[in-house]
Biopython code that builds the backbone (N, CA, C, O; Angstrom):
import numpy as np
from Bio.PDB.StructureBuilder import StructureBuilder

atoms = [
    (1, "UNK", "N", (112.515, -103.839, -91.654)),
    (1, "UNK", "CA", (112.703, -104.165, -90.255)),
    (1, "UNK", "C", (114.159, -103.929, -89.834)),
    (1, "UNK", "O", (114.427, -103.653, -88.665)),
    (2, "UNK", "N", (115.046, -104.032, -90.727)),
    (2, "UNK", "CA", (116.431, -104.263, -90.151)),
    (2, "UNK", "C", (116.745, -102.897, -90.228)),
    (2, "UNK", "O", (117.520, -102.804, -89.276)),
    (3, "UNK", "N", (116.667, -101.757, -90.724)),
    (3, "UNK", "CA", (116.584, -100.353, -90.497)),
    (3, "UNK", "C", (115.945, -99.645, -89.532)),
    (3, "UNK", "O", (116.037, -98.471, -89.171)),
    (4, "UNK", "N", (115.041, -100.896, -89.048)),
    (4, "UNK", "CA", (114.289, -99.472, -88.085)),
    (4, "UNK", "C", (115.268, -99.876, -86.559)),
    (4, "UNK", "O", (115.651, -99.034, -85.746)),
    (5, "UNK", "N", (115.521, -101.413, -86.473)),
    (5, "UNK", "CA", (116.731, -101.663, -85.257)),
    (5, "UNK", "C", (118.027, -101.617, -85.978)),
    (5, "UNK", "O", (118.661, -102.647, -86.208)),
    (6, "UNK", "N", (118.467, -100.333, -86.369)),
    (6, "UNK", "CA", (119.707, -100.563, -87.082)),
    (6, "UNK", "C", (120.188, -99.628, -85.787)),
    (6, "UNK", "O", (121.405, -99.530, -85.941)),
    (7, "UNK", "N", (119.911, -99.086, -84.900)),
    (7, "UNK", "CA", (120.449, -97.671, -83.891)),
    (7, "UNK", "C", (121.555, -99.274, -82.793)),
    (7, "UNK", "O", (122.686, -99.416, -82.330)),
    (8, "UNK", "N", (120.744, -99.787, -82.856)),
    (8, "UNK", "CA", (120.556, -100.915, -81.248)),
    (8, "UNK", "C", (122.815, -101.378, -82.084)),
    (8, "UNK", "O", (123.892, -101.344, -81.489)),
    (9, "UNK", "N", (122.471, -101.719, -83.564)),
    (9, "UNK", "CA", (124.182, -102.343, -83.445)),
    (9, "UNK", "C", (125.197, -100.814, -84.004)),
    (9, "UNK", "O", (126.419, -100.802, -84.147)),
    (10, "UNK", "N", (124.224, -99.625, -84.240)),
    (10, "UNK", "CA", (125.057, -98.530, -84.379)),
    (10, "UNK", "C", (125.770, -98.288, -82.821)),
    (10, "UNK", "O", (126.955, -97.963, -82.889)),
    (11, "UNK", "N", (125.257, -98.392, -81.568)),
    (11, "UNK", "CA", (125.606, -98.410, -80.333)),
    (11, "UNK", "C", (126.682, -99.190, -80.072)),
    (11, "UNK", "O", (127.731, -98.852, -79.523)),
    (12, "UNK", "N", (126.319, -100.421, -80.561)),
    (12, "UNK", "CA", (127.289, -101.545, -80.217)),
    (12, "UNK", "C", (129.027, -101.359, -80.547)),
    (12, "UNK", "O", (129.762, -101.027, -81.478)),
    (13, "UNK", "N", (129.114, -101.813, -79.120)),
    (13, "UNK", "CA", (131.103, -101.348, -79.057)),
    (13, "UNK", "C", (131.438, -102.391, -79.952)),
    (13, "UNK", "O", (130.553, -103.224, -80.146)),
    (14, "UNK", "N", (132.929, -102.591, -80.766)),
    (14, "UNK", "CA", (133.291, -103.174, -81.598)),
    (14, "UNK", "C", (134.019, -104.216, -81.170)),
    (14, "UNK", "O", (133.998, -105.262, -81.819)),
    (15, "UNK", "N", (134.925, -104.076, -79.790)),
    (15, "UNK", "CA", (135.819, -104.983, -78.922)),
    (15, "UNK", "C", (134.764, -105.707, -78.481)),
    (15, "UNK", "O", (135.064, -105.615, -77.291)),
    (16, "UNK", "N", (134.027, -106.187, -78.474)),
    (16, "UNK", "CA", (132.440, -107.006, -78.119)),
    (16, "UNK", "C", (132.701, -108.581, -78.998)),
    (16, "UNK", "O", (133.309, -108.543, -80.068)),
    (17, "UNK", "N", (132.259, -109.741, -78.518)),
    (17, "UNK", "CA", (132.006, -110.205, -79.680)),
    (17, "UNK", "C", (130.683, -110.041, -80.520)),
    (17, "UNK", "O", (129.674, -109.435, -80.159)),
    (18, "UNK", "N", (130.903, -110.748, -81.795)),
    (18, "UNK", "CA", (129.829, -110.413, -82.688)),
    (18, "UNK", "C", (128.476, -111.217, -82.441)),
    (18, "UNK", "O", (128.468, -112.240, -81.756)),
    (19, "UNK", "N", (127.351, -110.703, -83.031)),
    (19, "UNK", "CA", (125.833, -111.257, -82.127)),
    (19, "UNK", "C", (125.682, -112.259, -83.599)),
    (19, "UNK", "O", (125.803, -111.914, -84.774)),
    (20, "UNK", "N", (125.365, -113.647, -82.996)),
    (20, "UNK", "CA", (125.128, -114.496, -84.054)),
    (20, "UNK", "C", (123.722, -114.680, -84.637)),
    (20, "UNK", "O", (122.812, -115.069, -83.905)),
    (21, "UNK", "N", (123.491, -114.378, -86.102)),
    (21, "UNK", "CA", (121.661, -114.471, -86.669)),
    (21, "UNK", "C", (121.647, -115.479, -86.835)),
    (21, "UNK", "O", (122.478, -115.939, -87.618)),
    (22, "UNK", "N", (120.763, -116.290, -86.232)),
    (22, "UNK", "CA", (120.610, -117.716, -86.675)),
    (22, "UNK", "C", (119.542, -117.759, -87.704)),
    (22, "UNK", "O", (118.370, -117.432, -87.514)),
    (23, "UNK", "N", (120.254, -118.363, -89.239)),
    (23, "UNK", "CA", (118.996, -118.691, -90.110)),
    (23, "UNK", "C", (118.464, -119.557, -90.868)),
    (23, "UNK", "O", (119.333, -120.296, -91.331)),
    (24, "UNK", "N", (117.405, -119.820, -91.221)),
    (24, "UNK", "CA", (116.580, -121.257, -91.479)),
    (24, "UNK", "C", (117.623, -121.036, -93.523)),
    (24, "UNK", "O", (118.385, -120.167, -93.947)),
    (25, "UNK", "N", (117.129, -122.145, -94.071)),
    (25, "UNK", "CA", (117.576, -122.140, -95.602)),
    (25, "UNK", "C", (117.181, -121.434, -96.380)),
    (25, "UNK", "O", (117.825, -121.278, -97.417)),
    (26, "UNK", "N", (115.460, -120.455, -96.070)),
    (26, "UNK", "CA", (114.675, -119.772, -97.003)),
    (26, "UNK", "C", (115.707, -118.282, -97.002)),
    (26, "UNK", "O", (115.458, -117.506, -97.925)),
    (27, "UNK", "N", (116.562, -117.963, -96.256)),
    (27, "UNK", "CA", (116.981, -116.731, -96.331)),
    (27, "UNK", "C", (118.895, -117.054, -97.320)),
    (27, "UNK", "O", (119.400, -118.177, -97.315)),
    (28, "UNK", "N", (119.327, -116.293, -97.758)),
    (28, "UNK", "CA", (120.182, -115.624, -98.637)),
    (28, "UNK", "C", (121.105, -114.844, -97.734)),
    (28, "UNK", "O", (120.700, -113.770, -97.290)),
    (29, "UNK", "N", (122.461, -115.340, -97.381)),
    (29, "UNK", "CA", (123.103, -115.207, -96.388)),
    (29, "UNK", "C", (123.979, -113.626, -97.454)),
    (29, "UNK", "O", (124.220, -112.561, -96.885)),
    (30, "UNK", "N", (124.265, -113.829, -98.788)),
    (30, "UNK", "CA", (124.600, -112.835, -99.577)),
    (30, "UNK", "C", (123.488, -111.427, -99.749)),
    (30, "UNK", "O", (123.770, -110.269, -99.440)),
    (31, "UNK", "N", (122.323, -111.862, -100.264)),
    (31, "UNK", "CA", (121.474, -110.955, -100.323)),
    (31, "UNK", "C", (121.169, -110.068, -98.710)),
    (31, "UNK", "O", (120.663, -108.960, -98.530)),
    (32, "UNK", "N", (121.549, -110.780, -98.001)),
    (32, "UNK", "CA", (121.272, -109.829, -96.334)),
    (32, "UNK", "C", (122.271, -109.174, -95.981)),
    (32, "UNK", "O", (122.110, -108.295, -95.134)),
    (33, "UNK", "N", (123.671, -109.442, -96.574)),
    (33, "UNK", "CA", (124.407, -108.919, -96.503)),
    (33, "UNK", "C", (124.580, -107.655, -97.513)),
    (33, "UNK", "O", (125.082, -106.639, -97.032)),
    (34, "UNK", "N", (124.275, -107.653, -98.603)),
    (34, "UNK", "CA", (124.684, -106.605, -99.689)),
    (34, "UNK", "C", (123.457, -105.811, -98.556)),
    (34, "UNK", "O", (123.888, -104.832, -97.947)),
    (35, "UNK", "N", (122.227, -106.155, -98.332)),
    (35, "UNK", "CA", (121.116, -105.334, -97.929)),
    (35, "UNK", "C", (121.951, -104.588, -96.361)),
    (35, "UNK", "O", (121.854, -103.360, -96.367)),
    (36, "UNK", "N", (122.295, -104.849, -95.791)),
    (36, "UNK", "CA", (122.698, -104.678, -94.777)),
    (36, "UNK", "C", (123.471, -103.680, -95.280)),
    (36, "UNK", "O", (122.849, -102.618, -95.322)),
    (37, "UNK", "N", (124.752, -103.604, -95.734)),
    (37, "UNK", "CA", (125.984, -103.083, -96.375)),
    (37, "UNK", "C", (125.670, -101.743, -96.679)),
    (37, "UNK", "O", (126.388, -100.802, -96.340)),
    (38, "UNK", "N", (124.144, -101.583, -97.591)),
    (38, "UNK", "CA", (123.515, -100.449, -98.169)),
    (38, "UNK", "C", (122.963, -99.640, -96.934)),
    (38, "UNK", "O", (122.628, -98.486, -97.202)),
    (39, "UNK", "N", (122.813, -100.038, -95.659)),
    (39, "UNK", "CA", (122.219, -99.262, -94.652)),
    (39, "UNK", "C", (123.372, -98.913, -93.705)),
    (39, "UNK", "O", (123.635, -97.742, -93.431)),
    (40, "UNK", "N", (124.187, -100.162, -93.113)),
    (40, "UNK", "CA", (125.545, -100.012, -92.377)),
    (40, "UNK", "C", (126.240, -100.527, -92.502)),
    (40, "UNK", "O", (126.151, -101.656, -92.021)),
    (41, "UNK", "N", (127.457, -100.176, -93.210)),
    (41, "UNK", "CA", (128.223, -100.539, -93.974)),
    (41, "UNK", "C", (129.298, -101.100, -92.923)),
    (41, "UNK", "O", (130.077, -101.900, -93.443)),
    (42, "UNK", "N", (129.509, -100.861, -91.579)),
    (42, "UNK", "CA", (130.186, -101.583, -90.832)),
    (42, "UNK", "C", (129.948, -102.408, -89.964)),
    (42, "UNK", "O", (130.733, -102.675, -89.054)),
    (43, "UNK", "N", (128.475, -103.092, -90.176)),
    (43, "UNK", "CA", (127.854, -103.655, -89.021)),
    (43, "UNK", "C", (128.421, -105.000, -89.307)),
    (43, "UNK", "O", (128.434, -105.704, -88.298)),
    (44, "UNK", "N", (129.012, -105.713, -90.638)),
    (44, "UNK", "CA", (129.540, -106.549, -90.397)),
    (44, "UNK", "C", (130.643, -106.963, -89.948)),
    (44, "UNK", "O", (131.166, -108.048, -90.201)),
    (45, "UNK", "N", (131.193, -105.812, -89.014)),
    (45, "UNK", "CA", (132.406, -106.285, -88.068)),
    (45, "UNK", "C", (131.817, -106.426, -86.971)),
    (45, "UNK", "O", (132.574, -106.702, -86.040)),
    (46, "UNK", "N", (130.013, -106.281, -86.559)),
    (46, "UNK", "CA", (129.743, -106.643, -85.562)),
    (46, "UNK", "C", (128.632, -107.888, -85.145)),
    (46, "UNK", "O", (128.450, -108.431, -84.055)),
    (47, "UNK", "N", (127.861, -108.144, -86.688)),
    (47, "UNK", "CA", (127.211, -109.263, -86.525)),
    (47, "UNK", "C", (127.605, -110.391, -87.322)),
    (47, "UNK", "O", (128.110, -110.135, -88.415)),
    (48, "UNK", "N", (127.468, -111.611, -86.975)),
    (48, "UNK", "CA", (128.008, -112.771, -88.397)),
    (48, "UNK", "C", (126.327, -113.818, -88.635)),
    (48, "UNK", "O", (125.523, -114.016, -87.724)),
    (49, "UNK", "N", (126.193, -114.276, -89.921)),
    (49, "UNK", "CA", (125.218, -115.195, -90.149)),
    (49, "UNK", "C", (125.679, -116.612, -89.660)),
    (49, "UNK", "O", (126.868, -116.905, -89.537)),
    (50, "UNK", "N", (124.410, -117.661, -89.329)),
    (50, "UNK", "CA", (124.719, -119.168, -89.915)),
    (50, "UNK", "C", (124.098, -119.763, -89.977)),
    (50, "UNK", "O", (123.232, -119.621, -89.114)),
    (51, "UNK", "N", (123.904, -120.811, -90.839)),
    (51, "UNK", "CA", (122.751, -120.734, -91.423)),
    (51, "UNK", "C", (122.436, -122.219, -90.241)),
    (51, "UNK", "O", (123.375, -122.948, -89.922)),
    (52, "UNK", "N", (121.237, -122.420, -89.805)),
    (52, "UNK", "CA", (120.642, -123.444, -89.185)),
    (52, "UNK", "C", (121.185, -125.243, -90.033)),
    (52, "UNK", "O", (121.425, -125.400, -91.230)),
    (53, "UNK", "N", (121.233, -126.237, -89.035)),
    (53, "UNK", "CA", (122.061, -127.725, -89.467)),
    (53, "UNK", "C", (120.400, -127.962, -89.860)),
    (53, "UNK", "O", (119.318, -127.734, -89.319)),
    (54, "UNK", "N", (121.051, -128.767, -91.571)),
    (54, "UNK", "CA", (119.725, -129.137, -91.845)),
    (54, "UNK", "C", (120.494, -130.993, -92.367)),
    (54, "UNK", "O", (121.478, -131.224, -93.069)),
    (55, "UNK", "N", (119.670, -131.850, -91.762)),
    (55, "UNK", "CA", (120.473, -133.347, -91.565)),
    (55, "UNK", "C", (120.600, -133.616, -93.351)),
    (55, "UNK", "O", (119.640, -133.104, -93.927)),
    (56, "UNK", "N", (121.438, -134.203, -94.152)),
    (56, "UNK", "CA", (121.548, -134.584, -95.584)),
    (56, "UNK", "C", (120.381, -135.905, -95.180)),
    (56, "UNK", "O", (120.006, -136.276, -94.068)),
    (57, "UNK", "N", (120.063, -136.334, -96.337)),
    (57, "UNK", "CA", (119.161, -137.832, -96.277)),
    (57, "UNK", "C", (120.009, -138.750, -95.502)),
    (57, "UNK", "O", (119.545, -139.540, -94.680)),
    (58, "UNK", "N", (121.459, -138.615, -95.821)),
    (58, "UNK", "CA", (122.449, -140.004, -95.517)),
    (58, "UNK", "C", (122.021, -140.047, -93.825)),
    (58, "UNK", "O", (121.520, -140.982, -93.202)),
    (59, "UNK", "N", (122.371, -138.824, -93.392)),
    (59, "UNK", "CA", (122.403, -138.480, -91.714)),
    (59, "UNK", "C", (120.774, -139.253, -91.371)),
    (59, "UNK", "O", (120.766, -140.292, -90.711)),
    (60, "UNK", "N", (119.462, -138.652, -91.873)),
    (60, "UNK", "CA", (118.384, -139.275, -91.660)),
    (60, "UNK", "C", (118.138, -140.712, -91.624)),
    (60, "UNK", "O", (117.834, -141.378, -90.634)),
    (61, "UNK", "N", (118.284, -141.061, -92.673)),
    (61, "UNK", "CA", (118.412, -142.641, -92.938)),
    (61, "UNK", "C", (119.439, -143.612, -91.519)),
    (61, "UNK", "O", (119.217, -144.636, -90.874)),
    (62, "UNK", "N", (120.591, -142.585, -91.557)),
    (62, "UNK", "CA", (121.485, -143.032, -90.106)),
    (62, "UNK", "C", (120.806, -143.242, -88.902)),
    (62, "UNK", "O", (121.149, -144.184, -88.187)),
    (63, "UNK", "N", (119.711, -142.353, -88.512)),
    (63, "UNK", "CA", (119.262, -142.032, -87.780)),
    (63, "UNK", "C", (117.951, -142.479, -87.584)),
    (63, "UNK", "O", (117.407, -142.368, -86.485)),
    (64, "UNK", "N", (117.262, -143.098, -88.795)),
    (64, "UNK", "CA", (116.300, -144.229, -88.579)),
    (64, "UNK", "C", (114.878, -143.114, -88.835)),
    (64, "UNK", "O", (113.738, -143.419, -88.487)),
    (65, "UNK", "N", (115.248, -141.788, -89.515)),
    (65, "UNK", "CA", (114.657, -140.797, -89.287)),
    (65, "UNK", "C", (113.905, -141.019, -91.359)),
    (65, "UNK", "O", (114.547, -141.355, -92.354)),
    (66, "UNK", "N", (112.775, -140.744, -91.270)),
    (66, "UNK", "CA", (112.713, -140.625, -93.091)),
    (66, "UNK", "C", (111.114, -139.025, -93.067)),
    (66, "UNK", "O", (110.230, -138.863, -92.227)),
    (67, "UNK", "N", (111.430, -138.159, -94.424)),
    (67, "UNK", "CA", (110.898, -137.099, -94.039)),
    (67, "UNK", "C", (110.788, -135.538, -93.741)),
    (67, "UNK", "O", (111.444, -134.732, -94.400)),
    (68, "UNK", "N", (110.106, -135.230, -92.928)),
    (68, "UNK", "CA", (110.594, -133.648, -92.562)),
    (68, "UNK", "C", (111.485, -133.744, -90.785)),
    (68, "UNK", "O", (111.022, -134.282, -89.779)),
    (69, "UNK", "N", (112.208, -133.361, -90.859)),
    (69, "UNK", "CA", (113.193, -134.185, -89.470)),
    (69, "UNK", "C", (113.334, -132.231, -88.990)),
    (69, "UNK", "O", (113.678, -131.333, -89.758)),
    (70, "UNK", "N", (113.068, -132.137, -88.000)),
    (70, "UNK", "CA", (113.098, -131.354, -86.979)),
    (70, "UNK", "C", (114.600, -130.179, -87.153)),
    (70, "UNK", "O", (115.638, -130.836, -87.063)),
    (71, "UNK", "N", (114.856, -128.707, -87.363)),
    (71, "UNK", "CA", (115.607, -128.174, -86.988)),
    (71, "UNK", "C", (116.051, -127.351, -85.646)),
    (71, "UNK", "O", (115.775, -126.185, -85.362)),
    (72, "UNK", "N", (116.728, -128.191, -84.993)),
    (72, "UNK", "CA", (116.524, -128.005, -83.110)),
    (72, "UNK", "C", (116.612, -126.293, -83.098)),
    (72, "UNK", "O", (115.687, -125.622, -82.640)),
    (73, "UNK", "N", (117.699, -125.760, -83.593)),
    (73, "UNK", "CA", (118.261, -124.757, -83.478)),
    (73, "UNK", "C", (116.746, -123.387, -83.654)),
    (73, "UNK", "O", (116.421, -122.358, -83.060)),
    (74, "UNK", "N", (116.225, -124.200, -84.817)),
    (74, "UNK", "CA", (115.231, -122.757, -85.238)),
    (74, "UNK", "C", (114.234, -123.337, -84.637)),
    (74, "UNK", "O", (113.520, -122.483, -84.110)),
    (75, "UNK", "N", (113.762, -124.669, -84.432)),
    (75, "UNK", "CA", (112.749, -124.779, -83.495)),
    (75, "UNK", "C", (112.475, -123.849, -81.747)),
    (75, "UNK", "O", (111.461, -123.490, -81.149)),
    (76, "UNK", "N", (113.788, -123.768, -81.482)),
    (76, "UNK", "CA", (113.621, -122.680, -79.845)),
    (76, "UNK", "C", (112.977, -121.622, -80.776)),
    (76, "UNK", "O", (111.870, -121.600, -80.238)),
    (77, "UNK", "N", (112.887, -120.778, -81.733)),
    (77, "UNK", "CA", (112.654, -119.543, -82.231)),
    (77, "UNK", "C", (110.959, -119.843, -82.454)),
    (77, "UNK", "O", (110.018, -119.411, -81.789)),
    (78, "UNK", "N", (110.958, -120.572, -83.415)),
    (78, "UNK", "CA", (109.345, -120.993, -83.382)),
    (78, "UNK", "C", (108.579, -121.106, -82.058)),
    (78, "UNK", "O", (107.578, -120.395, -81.975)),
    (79, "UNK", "N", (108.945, -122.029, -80.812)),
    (79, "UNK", "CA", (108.505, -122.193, -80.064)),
    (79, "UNK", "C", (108.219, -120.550, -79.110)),
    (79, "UNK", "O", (107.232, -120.099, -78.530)),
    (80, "UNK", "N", (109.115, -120.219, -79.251)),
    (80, "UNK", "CA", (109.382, -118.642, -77.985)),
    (80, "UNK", "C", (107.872, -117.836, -79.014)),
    (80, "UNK", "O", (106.846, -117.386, -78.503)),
    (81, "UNK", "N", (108.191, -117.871, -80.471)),
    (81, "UNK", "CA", (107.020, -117.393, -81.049)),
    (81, "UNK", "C", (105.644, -117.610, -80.579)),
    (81, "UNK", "O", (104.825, -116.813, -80.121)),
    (82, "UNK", "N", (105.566, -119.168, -80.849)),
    (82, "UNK", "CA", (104.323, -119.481, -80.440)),
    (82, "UNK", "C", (103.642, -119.417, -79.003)),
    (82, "UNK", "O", (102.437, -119.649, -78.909)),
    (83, "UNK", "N", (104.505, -119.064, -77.738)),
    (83, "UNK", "CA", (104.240, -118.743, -76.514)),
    (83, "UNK", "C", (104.281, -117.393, -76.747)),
    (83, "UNK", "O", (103.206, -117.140, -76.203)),
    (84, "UNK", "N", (104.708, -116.231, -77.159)),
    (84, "UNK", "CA", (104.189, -114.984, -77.320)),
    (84, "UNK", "C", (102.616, -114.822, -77.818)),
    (84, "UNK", "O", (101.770, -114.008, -77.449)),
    (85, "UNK", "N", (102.521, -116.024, -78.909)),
    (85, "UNK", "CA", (101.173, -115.868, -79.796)),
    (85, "UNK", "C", (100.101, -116.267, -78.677)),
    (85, "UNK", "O", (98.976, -115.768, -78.625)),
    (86, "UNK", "N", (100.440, -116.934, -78.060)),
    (86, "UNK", "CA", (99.117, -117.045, -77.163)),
    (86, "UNK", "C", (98.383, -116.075, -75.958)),
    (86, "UNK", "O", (97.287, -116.214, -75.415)),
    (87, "UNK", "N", (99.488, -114.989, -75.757)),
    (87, "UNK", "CA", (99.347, -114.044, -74.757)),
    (87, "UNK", "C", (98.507, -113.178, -75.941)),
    (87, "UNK", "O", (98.877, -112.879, -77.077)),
    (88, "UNK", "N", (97.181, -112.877, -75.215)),
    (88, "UNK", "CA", (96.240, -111.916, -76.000)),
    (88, "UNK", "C", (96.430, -110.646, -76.049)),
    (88, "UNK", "O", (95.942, -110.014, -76.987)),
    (89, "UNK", "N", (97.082, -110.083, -75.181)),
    (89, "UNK", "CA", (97.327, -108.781, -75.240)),
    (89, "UNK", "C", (98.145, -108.466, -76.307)),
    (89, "UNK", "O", (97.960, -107.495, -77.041)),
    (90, "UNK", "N", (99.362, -109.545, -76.447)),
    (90, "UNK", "CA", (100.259, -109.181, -77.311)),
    (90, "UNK", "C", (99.978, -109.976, -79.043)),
    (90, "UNK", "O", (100.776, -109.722, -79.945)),
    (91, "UNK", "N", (99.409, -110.418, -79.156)),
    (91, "UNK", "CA", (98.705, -111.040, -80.403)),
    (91, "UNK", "C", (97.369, -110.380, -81.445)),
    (91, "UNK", "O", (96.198, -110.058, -81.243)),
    (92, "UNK", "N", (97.838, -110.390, -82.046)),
    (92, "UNK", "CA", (97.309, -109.765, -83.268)),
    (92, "UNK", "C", (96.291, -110.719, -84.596)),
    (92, "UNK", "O", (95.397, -110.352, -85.358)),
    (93, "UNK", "N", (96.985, -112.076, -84.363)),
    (93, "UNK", "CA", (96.040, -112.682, -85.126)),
    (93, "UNK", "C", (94.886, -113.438, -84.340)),
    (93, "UNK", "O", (94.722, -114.643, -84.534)),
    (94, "UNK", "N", (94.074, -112.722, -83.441)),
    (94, "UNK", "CA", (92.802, -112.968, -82.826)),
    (94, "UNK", "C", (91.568, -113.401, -83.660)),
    (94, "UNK", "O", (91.481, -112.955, -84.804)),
    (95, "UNK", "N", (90.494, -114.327, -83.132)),
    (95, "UNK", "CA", (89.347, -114.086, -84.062)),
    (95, "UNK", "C", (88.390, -113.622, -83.335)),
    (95, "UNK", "O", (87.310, -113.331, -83.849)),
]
sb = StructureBuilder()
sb.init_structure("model")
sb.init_model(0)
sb.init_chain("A")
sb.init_seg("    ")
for serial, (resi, resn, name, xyz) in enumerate(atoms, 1):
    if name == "N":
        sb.init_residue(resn, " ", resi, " ")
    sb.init_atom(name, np.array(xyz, "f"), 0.0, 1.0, " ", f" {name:<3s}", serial, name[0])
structure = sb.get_structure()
């Protein structure tokens, strides 16, 4: 996937600031980078990672919270998902 929109930050002016990836814990902020590096080797003067706030227990417990506690940041991403998924035209997992 990140090769086939690799044209969209080959375009991208450099005096710009950089476009931020917001990412959940399952991803490898090193491994996307070496991967990246191997396709465009200068795109990291134009995009930066970070990784999504995930609360420690102490913060939960603070917070009266015990569990799986909500990540606000990647939740907008899920949500925008799941309002695409419901438009039929554009959805693919139909039954």
């Amino acid at each position: 996937m990140l090769a086939l929109n690799i044209d969209y930050f080959k375009s991208k002016p450099v005096n710009i600031p950089k476009i931020t990836i917001l990412l959940d814990h399952g991803y490898h902020i090193d491994h996307l980078t070496a991967a990246l590096d191997k396709i465009y080797p200068q795109i990291m003067t134009k995009i930066k990672f970070e990784l999504s706030t995930k609360p420690s227990k102490q913060e939960k417990v603070a917070q009266g919270k015990y569990g799986f506690v909500l990540a606000i940041a990647r939740w907008v991403i899920e949500r925008s998902n799941a309002w695409m998924d419901r438009c039929k035209s554009l959805t693919k997992n139909f039954e």
